[in-house]
N, C-alpha and C positions, 0 to 999 in steps of 0.2 A: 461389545469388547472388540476392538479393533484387533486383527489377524496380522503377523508381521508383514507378508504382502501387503496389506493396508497401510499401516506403518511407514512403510516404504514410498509408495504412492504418496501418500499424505506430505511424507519430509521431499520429495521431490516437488510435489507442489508449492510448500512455502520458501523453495526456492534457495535454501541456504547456502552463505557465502553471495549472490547477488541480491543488488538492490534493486525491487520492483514497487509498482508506482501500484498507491490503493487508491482505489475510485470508491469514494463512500455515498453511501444512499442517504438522500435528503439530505436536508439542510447542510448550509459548508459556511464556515467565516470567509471576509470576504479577503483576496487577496492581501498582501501583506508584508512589508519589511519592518525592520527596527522592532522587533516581538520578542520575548522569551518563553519560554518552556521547559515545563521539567516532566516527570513521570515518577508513578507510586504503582509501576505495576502492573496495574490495569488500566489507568487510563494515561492519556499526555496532556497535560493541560497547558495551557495557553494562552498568554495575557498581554495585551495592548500591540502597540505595535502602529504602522504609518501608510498611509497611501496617497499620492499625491493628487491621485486622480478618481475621488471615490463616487462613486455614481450612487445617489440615491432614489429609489424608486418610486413615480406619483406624488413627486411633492412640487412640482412648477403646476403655473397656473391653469395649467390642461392637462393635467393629472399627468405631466409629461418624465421623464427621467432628470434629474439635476446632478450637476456636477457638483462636487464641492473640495477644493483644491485643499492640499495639504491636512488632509483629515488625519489625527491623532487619536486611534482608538481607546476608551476607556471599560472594551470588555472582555470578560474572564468566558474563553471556551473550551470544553472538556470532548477527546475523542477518545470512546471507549478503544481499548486496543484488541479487542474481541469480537465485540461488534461489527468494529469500525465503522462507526456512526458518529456524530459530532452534534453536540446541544452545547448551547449558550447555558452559563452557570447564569441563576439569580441568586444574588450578591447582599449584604444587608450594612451599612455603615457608607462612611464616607470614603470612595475608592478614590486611589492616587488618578490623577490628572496628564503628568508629565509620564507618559507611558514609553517613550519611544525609547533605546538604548536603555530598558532596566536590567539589571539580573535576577531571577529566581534561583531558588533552591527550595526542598523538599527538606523540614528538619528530620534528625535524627528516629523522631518517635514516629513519625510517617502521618501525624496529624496536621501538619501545619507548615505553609507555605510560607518564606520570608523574601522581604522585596527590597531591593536597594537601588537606589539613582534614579535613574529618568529626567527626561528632556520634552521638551514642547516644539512645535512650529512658533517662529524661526528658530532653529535650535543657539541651545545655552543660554537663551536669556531667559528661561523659565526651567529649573532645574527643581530634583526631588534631590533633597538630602535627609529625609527620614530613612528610617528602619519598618516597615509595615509587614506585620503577620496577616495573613489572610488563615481563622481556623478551618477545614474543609467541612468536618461534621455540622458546624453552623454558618456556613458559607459567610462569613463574618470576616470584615476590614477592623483590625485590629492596630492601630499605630504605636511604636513601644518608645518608652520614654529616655529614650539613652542620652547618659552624659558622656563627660570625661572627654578626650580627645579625636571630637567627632570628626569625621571625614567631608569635605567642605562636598558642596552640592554639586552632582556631576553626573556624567552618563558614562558606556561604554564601557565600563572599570566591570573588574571579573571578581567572582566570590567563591568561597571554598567553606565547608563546614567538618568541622571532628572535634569531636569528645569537649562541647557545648561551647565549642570559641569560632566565632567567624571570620574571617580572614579577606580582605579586602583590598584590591593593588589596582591602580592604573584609573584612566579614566580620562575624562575630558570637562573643560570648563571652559566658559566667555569671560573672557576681561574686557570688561566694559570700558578703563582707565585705556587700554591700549590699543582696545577695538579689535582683537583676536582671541584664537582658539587658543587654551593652555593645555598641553599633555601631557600629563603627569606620572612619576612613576613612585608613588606614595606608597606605602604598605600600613595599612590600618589592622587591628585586630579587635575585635570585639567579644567582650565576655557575656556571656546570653541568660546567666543564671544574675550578675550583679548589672548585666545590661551597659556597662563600664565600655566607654571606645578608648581606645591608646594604639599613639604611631611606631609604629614598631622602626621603621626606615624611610629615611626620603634623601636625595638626592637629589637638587633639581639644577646639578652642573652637569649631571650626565647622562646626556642626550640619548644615548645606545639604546636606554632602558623605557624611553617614555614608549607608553601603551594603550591603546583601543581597542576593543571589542578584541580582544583575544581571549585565551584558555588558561584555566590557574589550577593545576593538578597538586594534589597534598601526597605524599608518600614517607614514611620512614623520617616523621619530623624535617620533611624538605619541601619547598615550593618549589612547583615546575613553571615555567613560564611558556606555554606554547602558543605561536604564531608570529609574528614580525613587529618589530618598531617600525617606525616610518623609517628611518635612517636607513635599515634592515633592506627594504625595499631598494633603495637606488645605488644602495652597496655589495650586495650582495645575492648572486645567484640562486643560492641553495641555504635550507634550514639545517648548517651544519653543528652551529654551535648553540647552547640554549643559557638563559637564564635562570640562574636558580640560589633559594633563598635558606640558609641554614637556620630554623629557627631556635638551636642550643646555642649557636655563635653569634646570630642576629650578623650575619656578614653576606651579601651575593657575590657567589663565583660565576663567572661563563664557563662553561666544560662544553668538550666535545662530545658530540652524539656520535654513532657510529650507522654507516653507512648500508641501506639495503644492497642486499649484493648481486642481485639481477638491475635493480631501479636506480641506485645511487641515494640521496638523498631529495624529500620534498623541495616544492621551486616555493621560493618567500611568498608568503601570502595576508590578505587580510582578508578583515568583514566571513572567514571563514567559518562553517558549526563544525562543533567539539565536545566530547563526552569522556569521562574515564569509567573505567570497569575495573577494580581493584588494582592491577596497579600496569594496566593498559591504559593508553591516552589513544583514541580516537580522532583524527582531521580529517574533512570533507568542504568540496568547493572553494568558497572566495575568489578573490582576483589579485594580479597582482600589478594592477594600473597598466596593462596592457593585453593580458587575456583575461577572460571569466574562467574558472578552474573546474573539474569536475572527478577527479580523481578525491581518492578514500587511503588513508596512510594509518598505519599503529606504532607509536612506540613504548615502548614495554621500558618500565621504571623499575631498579635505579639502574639497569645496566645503559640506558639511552640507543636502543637500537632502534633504527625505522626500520618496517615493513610495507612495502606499497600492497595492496590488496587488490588481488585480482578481478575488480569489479568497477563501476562508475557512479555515479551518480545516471539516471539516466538524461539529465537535462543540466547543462551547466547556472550554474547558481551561487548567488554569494548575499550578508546578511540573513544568512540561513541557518535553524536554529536545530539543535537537536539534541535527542534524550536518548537514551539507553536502558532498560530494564534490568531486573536482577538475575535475568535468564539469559541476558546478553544479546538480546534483540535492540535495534539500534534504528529509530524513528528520528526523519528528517522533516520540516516543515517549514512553506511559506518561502520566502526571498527573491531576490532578482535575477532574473534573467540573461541581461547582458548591461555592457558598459555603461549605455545611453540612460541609463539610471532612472527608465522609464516601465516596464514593464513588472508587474508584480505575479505571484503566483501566491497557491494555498493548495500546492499538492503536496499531500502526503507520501514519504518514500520509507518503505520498510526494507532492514538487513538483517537477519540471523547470520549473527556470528558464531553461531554452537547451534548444536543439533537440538531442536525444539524438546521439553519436554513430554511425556506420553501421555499427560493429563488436559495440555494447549491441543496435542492434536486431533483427542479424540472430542472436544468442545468444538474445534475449528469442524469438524467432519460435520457433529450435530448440525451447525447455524448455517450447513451448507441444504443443509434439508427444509431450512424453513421458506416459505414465500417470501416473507419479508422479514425485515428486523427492526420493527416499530416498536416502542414500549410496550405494547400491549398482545403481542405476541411474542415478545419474550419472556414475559411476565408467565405465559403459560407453560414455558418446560417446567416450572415449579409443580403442575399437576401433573406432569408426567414422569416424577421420581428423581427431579435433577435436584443433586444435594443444594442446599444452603450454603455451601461453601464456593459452592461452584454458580451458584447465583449471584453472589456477591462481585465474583470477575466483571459480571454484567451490567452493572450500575456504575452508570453515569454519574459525575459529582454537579448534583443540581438542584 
């Protein structure tokens, strides 16, 4: 039983309110942009994603290292958030291909992952336009058969889940007729129980709205739209005003946000990662076509106020992906490093935004005692009286 002196030590240790970098033991995916990830709690999982430069090892004809340019990853990896260890899931069906710009989400019943969009090298001319369940318990590629007014094949587009309808806005396409990128500010919804797609809104005379790899928060039957249009970018200095979508009126207003009052408000950004926590929006990183970003921002729904948070990333970064738990710890993973659109990373960054619970700290205290944290020595706190519930944190989805 942990002593509140302990207590104490313990929450100083994980550091709460900054972000610090985990160094995990063994195996690590390899560097990585264009990925998504979500989290169920105990672990973050992690799927596809891009490297331009991927070295694979002993496969040239002197057993030497190979390059292999524009690699598109097509694997699912799980980092326990206890452990902090990292295993490659084995997978069973036919997994999506076009991995790079998808979105995940974790459904509602916390069994089952669902995948939307994705892109290929050269990007847009190989695009996912399914729906794909991935179930966890049977690590199973599930493809769902959706009709009705499907969302055309695209990447970058953000997705939002509640009470069994999916929501789906923005995004990117090749037109192959005109030889360019299309950005789109579409709003699709989809019903999960009749599997039914229908367009809720689209607009494609107004440019303000078109959107990529940004954030789509649900609050009080409203969509939030957080991060920059491209327009946003050459227009305007600061994320003062935002997008947002009434789904009783089926109408978008821009309304003003209200300003941190030490910080002002965030500087426009893209390619940033974003999480919400009931009815907090979380920003970190991006760029915004002239620096790489490294600051962490909250704004709290529906009043629209920013917070800059006293903390950093500790290495500037953008196309970086992150999740949030239900305890309110906030996991950053994978992205670029700077401009030159060359370097990749796969470091993990953890933030407690709330004070740790008393059952994480006195787990966290145990796996500091063990030598290592291999399957088969954690496998062994089970003979030394650690519950079954609290075994379960420990498991890998694999």
């Amino acid at each position: 039983m942990l002593s509140r002196a302990d207590t104490d030590a313990e929450m100083d240790r994980t550091d709460v309110g900054k972000f610090v970098r985990i160094k995990p033991e063994g195996i690590e995916p390899y560097p990585r942009s264009g990925h998504c990830s979500t989290t169920d709690g105990n672990n973050m999982i992690v799927y596809g994603g891009y490297n331009p430069e991927y070295h694979k090892s002993g496969t040239g004809p002197g057993h030497e290292d190979v390059v292999i340019e524009n690699q598109v990853f097509t694997e699912m990896w799980c980092f326990n958030l206890n452990t902090e260890t990292w295993r490659e899931v084995s997978t069973v069906g036919e997994k999506p291909t076009a991995t790079t710009g998808m979105s995940m989400i974790l459904d509602t019943s916390g069994h089952m992952l669902l995948l939307h969009g994705g892109t290929g090298h050269p990007w847009g001319r190989n695009n996912n336009g399914d729906l794909i369940a991935f179930v966890l318990s049977e690590r199973r590629w599930k493809p769902l058969q959706c009709t009705g007014d499907c969302p055309a094949a695209k990447y970058g587009q953000a997705i939002v889940l509640r009470q069994g309808h999916l929501y789906c806005f923005g995004g990117c396409r090749w037109l192959p007729d005109v030889e360019d990128f299309l950005f789109n500010s579409e709003l699709h919804c989809l019903d999960l129980k009749s599997q039914t797609w229908s367009l809720l809104y689209d607009d494609p005379r107004n440019e303000s709205r078109v959107m990529y790899k940004h954030g789509l928060a649900l609050y009080e039957n409203k969509l939030y739209v957080v991060g920059s249009s491209y327009g946003d970018l050459y227009s305007l200095t600061h994320q003062e005003k935002l997008h947002v979508f009434d789904l009783h009126t089926k109408e978008w207003k821009i309304q003003d946000t209200l300003r941190c009052l030490r910080h002002g408000y965030p500087r426009q950004r893209k390619y940033h990662g974003w999480v919400q926590w009931k009815n907090e929006v979380y920003i970190c990183g991006g760029h915004n076509n002239r620096i790489v970003l490294r600051d962490i921002w909250k704004l709290e729904l529906p009043s629209l106020q920013w917070t800059r948070l006293p903390t950093n990333l500790p290495v500037t970064t953008y196309f970086i992906t992150a999740a949030i738990t239900p305890t309110k710890c906030l996991y950053t993973f994978g992205g670029i490093t700077d401009l030159e659109d060359r370097p990749r990373t796969n470091a993990v960054f953890r933030l407690w935004l709330a004070i740790p619970p008393l059952l994480d700290l006195a787990l966290k205290k145990v796996l500091t005692l063990l030598p290592d944290r291999n399957a088969e020595t954690i496998a062994r706190l089970r003979d030394l009286g650690v519950p079954f519930n609290v075994m379960d944190k420990l498991r890998h989805v694999e």
